[in-house]
C-alpha positions as CSV (number, residue, x, y, z in Angstrom):
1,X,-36.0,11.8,14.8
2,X,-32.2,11.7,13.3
3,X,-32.2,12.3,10.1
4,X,-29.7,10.8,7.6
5,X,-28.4,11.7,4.0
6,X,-27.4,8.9,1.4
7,X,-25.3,10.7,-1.2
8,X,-24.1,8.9,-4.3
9,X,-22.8,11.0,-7.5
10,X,-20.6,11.1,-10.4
11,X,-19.9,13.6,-13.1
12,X,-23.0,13.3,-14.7
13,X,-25.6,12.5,-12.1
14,X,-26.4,13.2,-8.2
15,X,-28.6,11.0,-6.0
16,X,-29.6,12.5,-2.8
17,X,-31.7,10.2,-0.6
18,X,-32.7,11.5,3.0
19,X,-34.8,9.8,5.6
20,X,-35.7,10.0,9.2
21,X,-34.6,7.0,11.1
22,X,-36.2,5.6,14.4
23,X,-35.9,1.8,16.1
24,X,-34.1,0.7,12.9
25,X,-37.1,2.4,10.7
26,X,-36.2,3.9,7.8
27,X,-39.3,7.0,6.5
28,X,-38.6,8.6,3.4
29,X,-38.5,12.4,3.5
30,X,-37.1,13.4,0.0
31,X,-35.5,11.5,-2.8
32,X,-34.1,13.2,-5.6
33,X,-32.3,12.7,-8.8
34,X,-30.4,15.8,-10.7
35,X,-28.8,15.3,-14.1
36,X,-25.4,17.3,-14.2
37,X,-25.6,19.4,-17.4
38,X,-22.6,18.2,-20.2
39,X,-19.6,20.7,-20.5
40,X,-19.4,21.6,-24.4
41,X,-15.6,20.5,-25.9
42,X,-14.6,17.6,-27.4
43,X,-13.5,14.6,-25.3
44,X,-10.3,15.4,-23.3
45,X,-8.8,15.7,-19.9
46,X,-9.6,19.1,-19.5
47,X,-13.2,18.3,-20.3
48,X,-13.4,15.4,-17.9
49,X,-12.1,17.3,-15.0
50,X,-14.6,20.5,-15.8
51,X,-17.2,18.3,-16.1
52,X,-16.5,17.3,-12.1
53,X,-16.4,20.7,-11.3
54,X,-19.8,21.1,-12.4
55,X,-20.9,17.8,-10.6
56,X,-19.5,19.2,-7.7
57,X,-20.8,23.0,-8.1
58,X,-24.4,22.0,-8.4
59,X,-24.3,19.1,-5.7
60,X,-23.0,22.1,-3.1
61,X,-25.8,24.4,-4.0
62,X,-28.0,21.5,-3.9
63,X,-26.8,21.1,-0.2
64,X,-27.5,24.5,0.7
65,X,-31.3,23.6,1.4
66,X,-31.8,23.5,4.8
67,X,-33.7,20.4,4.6
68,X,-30.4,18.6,4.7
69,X,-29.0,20.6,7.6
70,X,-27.3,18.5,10.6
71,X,-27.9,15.4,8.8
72,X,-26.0,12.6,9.0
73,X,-24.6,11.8,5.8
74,X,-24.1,8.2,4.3
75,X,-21.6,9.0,1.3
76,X,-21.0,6.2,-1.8
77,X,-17.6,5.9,-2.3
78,X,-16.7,5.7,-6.2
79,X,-15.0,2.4,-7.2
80,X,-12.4,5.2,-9.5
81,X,-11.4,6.7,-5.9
82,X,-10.0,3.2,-4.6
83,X,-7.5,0.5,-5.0
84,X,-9.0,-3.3,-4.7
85,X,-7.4,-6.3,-4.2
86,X,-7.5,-9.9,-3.4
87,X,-4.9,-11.1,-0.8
88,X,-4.4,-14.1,0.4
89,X,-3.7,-14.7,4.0
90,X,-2.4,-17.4,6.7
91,X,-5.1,-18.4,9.0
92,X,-5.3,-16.0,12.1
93,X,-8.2,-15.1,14.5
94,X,-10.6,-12.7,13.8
95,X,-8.8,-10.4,16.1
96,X,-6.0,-10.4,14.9
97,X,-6.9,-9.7,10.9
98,X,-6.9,-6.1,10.8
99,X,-3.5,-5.7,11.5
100,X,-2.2,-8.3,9.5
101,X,-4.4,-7.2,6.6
102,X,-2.9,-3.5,7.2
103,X,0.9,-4.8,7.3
104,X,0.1,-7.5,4.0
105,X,-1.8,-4.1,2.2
106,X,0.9,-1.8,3.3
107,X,3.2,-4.6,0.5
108,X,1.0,-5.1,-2.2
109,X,-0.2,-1.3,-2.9
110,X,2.1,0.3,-4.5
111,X,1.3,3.9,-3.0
112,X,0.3,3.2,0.3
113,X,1.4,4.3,3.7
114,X,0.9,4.3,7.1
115,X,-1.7,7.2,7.0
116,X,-4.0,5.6,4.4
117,X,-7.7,4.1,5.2
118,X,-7.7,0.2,4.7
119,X,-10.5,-1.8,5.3
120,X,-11.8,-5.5,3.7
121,X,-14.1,-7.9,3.4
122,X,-13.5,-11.6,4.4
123,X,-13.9,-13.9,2.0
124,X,-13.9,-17.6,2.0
125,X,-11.0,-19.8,3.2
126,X,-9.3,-22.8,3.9
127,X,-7.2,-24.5,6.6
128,X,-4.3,-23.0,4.7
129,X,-5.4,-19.7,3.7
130,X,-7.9,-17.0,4.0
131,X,-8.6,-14.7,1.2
132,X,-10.0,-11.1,1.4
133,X,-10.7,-8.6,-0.6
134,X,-8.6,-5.3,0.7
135,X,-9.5,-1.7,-0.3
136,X,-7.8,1.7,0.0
137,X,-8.5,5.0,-0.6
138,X,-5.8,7.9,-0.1
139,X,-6.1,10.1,2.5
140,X,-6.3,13.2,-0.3
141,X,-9.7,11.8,-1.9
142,X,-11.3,10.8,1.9
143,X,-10.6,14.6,3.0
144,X,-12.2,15.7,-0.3
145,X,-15.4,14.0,0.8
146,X,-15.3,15.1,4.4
147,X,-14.4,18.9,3.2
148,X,-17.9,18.9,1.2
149,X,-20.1,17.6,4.5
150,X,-18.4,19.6,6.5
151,X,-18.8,23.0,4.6
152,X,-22.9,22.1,4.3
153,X,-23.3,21.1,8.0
154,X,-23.2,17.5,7.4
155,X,-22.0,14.8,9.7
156,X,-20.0,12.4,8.6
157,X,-21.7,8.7,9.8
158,X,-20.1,6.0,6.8
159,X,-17.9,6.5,3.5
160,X,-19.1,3.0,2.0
161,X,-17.5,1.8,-1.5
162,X,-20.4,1.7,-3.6
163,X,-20.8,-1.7,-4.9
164,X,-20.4,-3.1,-1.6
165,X,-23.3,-1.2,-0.6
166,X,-25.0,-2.8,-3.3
167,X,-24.1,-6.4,-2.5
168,X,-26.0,-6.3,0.7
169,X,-29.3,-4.8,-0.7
170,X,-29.4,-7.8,-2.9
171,X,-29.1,-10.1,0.5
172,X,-31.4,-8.1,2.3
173,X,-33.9,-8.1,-0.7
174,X,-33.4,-11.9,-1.5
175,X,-32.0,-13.8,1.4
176,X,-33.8,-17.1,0.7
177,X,-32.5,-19.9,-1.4
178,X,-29.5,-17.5,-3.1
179,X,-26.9,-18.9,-5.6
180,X,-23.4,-19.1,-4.2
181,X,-22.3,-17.0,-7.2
182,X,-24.0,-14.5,-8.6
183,X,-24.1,-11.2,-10.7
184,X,-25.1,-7.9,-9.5
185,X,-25.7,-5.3,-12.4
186,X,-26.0,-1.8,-10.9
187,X,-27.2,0.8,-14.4
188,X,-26.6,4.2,-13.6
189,X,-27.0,7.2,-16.0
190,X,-23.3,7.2,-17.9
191,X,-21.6,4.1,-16.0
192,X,-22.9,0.3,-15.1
193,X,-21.5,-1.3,-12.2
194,X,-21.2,-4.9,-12.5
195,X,-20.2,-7.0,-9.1
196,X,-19.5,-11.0,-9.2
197,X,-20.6,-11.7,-5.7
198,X,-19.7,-15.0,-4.2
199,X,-21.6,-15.7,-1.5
200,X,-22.7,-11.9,-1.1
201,X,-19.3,-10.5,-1.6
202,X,-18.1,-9.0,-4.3
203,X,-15.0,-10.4,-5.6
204,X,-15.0,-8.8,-9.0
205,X,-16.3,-4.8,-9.7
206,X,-16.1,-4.0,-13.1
207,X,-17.4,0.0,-14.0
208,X,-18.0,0.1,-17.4
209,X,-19.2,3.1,-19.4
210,X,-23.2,3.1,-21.1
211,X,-23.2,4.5,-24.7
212,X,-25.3,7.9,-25.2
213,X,-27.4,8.4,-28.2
214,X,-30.2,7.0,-30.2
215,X,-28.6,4.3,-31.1
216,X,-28.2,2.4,-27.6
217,X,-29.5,-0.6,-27.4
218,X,-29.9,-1.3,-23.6
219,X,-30.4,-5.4,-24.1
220,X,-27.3,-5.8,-26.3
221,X,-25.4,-3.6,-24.2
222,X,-26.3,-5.6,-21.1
223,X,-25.9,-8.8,-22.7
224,X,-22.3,-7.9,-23.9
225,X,-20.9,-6.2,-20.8
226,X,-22.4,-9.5,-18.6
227,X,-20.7,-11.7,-20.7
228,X,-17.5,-9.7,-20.3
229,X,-17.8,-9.8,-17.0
230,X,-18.9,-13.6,-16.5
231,X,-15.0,-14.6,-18.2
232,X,-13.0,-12.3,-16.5
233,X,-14.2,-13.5,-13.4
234,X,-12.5,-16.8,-14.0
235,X,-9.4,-17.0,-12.2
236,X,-11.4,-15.3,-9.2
237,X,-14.4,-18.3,-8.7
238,X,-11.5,-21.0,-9.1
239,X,-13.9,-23.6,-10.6
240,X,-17.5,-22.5,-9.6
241,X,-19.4,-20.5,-12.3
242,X,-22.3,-17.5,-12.6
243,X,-25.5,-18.5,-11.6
244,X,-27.7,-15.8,-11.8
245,X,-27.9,-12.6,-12.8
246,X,-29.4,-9.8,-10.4
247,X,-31.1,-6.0,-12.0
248,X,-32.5,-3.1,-10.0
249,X,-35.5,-2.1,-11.4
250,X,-39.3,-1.2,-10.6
251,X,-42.3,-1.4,-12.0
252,X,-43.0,1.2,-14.5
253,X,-39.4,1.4,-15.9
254,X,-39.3,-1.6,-18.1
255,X,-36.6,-3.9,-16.3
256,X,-39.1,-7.1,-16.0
257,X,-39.7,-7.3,-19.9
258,X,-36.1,-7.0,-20.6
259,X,-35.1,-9.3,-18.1
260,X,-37.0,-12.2,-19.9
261,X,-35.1,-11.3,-23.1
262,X,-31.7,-10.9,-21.4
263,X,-32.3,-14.3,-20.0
264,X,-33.0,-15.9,-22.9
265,X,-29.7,-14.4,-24.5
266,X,-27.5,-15.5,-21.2
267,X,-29.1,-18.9,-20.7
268,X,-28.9,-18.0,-17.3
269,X,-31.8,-16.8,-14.4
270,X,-32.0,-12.8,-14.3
271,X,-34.2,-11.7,-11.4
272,X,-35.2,-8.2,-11.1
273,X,-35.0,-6.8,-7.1
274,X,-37.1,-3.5,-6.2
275,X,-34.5,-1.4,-4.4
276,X,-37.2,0.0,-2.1
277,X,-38.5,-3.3,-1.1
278,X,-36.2,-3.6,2.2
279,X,-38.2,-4.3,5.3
280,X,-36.5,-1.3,7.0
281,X,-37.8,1.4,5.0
282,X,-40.7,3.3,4.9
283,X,-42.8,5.7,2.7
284,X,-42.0,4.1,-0.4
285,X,-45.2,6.4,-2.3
286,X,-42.4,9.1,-2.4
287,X,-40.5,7.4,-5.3
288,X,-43.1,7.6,-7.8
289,X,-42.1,10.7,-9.2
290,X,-37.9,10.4,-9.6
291,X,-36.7,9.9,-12.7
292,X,-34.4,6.9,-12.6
293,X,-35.4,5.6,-9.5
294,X,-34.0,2.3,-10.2
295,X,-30.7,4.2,-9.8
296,X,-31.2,4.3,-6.4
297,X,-29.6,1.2,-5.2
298,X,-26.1,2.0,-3.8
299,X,-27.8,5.0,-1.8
300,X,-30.5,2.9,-0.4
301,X,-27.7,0.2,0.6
302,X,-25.5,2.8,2.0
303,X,-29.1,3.6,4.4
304,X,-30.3,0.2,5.5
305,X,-26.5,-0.5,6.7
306,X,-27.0,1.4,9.5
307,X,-29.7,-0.7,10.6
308,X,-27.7,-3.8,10.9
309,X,-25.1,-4.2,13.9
310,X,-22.6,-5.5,11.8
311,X,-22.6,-4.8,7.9
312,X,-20.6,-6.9,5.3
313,X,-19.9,-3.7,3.8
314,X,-15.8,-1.9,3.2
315,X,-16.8,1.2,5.2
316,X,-13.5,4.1,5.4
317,X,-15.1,5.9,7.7
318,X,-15.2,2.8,9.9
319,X,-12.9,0.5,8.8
320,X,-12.1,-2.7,10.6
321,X,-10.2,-2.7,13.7
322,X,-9.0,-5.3,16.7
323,X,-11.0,-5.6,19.2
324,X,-10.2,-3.2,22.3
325,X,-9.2,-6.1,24.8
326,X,-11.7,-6.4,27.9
327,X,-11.5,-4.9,31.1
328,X,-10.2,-6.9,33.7
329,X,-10.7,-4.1,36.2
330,X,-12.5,-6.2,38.8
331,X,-10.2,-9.5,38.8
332,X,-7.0,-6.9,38.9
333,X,-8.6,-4.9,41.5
334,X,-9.1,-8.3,43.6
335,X,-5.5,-9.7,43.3
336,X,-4.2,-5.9,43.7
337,X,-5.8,-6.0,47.0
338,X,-4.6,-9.7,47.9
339,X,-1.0,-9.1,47.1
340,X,-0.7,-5.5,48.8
341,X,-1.0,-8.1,52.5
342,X,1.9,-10.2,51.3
343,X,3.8,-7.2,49.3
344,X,4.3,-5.3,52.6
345,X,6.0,-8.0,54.2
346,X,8.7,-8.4,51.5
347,X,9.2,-5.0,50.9
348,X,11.8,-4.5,53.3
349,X,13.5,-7.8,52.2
350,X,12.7,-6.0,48.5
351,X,15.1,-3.0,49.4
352,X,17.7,-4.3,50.9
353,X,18.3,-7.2,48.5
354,X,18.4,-4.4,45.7
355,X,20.8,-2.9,47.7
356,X,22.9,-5.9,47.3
357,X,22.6,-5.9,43.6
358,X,23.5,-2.2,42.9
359,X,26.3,-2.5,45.1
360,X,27.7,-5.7,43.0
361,X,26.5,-4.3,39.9
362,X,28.9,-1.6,40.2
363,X,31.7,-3.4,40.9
364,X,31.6,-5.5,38.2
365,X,30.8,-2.5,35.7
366,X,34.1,-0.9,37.1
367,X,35.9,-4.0,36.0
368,X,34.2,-4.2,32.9
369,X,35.5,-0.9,32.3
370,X,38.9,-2.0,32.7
371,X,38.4,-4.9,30.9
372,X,37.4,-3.0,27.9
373,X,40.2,-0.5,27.8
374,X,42.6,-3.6,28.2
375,X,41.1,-5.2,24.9
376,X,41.1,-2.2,23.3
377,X,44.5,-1.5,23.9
378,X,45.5,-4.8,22.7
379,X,43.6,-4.8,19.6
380,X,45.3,-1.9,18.6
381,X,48.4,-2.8,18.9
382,X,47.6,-6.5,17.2
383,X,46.6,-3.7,13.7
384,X,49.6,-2.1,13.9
385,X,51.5,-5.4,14.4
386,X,50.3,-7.0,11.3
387,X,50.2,-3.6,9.3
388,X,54.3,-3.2,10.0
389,X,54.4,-7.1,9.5
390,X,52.3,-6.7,6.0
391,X,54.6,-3.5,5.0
392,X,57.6,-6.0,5.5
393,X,56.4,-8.5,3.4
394,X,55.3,-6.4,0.8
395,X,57.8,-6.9,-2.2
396,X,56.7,-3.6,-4.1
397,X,59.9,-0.9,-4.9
398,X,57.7,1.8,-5.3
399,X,61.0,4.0,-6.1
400,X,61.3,2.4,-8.9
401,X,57.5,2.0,-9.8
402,X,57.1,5.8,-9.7
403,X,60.0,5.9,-11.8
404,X,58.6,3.3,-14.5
405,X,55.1,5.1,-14.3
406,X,57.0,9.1,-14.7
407,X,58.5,7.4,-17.7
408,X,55.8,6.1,-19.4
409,X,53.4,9.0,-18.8
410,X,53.2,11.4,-21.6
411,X,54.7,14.8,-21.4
412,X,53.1,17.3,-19.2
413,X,51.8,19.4,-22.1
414,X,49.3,16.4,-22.5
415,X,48.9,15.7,-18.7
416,X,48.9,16.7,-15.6
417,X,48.5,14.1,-12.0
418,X,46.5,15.9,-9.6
419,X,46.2,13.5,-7.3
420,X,49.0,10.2,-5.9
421,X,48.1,7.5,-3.8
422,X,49.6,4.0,-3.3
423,X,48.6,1.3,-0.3
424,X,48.9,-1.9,0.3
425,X,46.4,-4.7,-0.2
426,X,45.7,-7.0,1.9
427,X,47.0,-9.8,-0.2
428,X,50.3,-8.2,-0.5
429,X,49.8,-6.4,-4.2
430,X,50.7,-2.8,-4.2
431,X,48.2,-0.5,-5.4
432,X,48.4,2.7,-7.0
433,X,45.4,5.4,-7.4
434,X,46.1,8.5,-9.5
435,X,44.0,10.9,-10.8
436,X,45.0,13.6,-13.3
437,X,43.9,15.5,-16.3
438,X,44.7,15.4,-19.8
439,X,44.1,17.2,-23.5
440,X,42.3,14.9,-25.0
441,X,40.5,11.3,-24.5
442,X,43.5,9.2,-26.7
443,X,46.0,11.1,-24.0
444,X,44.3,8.3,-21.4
445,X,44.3,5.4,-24.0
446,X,48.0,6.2,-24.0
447,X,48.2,6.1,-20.1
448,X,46.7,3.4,-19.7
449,X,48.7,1.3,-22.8
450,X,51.9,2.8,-21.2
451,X,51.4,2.3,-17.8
452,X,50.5,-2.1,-18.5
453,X,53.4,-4.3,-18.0
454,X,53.3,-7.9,-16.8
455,X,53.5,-7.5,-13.1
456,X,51.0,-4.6,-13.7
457,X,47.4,-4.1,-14.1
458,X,45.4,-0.7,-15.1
459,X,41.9,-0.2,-15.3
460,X,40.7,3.5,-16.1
461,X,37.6,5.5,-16.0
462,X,37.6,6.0,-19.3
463,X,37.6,9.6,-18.6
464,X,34.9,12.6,-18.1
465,X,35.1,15.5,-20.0
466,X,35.0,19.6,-18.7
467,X,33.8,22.0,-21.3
468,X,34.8,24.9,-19.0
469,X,38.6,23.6,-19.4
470,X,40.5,24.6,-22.4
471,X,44.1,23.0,-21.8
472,X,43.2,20.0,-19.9
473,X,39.2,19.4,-20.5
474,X,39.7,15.4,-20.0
475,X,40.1,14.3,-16.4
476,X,40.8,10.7,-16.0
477,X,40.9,8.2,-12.8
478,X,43.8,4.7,-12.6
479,X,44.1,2.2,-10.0
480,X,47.5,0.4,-10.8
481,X,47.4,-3.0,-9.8
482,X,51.2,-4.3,-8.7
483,X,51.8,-7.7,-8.3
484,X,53.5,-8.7,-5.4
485,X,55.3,-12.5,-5.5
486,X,55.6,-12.7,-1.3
487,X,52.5,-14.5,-0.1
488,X,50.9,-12.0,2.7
489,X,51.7,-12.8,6.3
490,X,49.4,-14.5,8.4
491,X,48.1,-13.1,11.1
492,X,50.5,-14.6,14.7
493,X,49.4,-17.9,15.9
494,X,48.4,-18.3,19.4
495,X,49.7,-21.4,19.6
496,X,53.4,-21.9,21.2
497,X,56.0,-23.1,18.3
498,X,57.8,-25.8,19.8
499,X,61.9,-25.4,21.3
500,X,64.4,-26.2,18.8
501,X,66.2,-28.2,22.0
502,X,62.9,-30.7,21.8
503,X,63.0,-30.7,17.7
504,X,66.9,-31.9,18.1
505,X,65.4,-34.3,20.6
């Protein structure tokens, strides 16, 4: 029988679940729960990322028994390794959403690109809109998860986001008569997931951390956190409200007492699901022994998804795509055959009408061709026309202006022009651009005071300064604005002026 893997873990904790699987059966063949030893230090980056190292150490040396060998492996995705969000969407078929989910994602992530795994959930919608929730994970963390199955002989089958996973063990646990809104709370050794599902989708995930030491108080923890959790999901349930509140727990570990207390606190229903209580699975006597077997829930969810054709689950390793279109192979092959009769009787007609058309296609691309060079030509000439004409009208004596300007510029132990340049504008002013380098930054003030007059405008860079120069470390740009009285030309009418003979007449 194949045998598959669930594997959920964090830094502190690793939950291996692996079962034989036969006509949508699920058996039991080893469950297991390892606590990752704490790395000594005080709370810090370095810490954190050493105390991974260990998850990840003892979780490949667990995965060296040959037990697990060739398995298929079910991993749950972290909701740290991805990037949620709630889009809103026009109204499209079902076909057609992956791909406008991809191009909407591909805008609202900030890091995204064409490369990275996107899949969603569909949520509930209107005439107007449909609203989803869209989840990424980058490509970096996906082949991070691959690398570890494939160095241990694992196959890769599903890369489900954890809390998702959840969601639809509570449905198949408690399909009858289920609130629209509810609250999953998934406890875990060091974190708590907590998912607002709205009709079995989650549309809120809040991790939040569980306090060590003697002094935690499970009941007011939980009571707090839920709370937290009811009002930020607010804005998200647009009206409707929490109706229930959802634990894993079994029999032996407590959950049922506190979830009379916790209810009393909420003023709200808590019902307590067995995680091993699925239809689909199988030698359930095997979970007496774990330790924290109400931890279990993600990697039993991430299990009895393979048993159901199509999941409500955000899958990475099979995320949602269109629809490959259907074959039309027989009704193609039946007109294929129909119009090869009637194609071979126009063929010859086919040929030599194409004929036809090359033949007076070239012809008229050779007079294109002329055509072009004709316009070309004439465009040209039409520039330098109103250039010369433009130049004529100018009114600028640049003689003279260079004159003014060498007069007004300091001496040439304070400044030196490096560079000269004066056009005309297309409104008639002359302009001037100059570039140089002076001694000092009031050297430039002075240019630019000296070189204003009142058919003259300056404005300056300010100037940039060169430590590697001694004499000149201040270079400077000015664009000298002359105003020119002649209005511009206009460009030539096309329209003939009429005779002087019929203006006398």
């Amino acid at each position: 029988m194949p045998k598959q893997l669930a594997l959920d873990w964090n830094q502190h904790q690793i939950r291996l679940v692996l079962v034989n699987s036969q006509a949508n059966r699920l058996s039991i063949e080893h469950i297991e729960s390892i606590s990752v030893p704490p790395v000594a230090g005080e709370p810090s980056p370095a810490t954190t990322e050493a105390q991974w190292q260990a998850a990840r150490e003892l979780l490949g040396a667990t995965l060296q028994d040959n037990r697990y060998r060739g398995a298929e492996a079910c991993v749950a995705v972290r909701r740290s390794d991805v990037e949620l969000r709630l889009m809103s969407l026009p109204p499209v078929p079902d076909d057609e959403m992956p791909d406008i989910v991809r191009m909407q994602a591909l805008r609202e992530f900030s890091e995204v690109s064409e490369d990275w795994p996107i899949d969603y959930l569909p949520l509930h919608g209107s005439s107007d809109e449909t609203m989803v929730l869209a989840a990424v994970i980058s490509p970096r963390k996906l082949a991070g998860y691959r690398q570890l199955l494939n160095e241990h002989d694992l196959k890769p089958r599903s890369f489900v986001l954890r809390p998702t996973a959840t969601a639809l063990l509570v449905g198949q646990l408690d399909d009858s008569m289920r609130p629209k809104v509810e609250l999953c709370v998934d406890e875990m050794d060091a974190e708590c997931e907590m998912s607002v599902l709205r009709d079995g989708t989650p549309i809120l995930i809040r991790t939040v951390q569980v306090p060590r030491g003697e002094h935690y108080d499970r009941l007011t923890y939980l009571n707090q956190e839920i709370r937290r959790t009811i009002v930020a999901s607010q804005n998200q349930l647009q009206g409707d409200n929490v109706e229930r509140v959802v634990l894993f727990g079994v029999a032996e570990d407590g959950t049922a007492d506190l979830s009379v207390q916790l209810a009393s606190r909420l003023q709200l229903p808590v019902r307590v699901l067995n995680p091993y209580a699925v239809n689909q699975l199988q030698s359930k006597d095997r979970v007496a022994d774990v330790p924290n077997s109400r931890q279990f829930a993600a990697a039993i969810g991430v299990l009895v998804s393979s048993t159901i054709t199509q999941p409500e689950l955000i899958d990475f390793g099979n995320p949602r795509k269109k629809a490959a279109p259907r074959s039309n192979r027989n009704a193609i092959t039946g007109a294929l055959a129909a119009g090869l009769a009637t194609a071979a009787g126009l063929i010859g007609f086919y040929f030599w009408h194409m004929g036809q058309l090359d033949h007076q296609a070239r012809v008229l691309q050779g007079k294109v061709v002329q055509q072009k060079k004709l316009v070309e030509a004439a465009e040209a000439r039409v520039l330098e026309v109103q250039s010369i004409e433009q130049w004529i009208a100018s009114d600028v004596n640049w003689l003279a202006e260079l004159h003014d300007i060498s007069q007004n510029l300091p001496t040439a132990e304070k400044v030196r022009v490096t560079r000269w340049q004066a056009t005309i504008l297309p409104n008639g002013d002359g302009q001037i651009v100059m570039d140089g380098i002076a001694d000092q930054q009031g050297t430039i003030g002075q240019i630019n005071q000296g070189l204003r007059g009142e058919q003259r405008r300056v404005e300056g860079s300010g100037g940039d300064f060169d430590e590697k120069e001694r004499i000149y470390p201040w270079g400077f740009k000015e664009t000298i604005t002359i105003a020119n009285n002649v209005q511009p030309v206009k460009a030539p009418s096309t329209r003939r002026r009429p005779s002087r003979r019929n203006n006398a007449e």
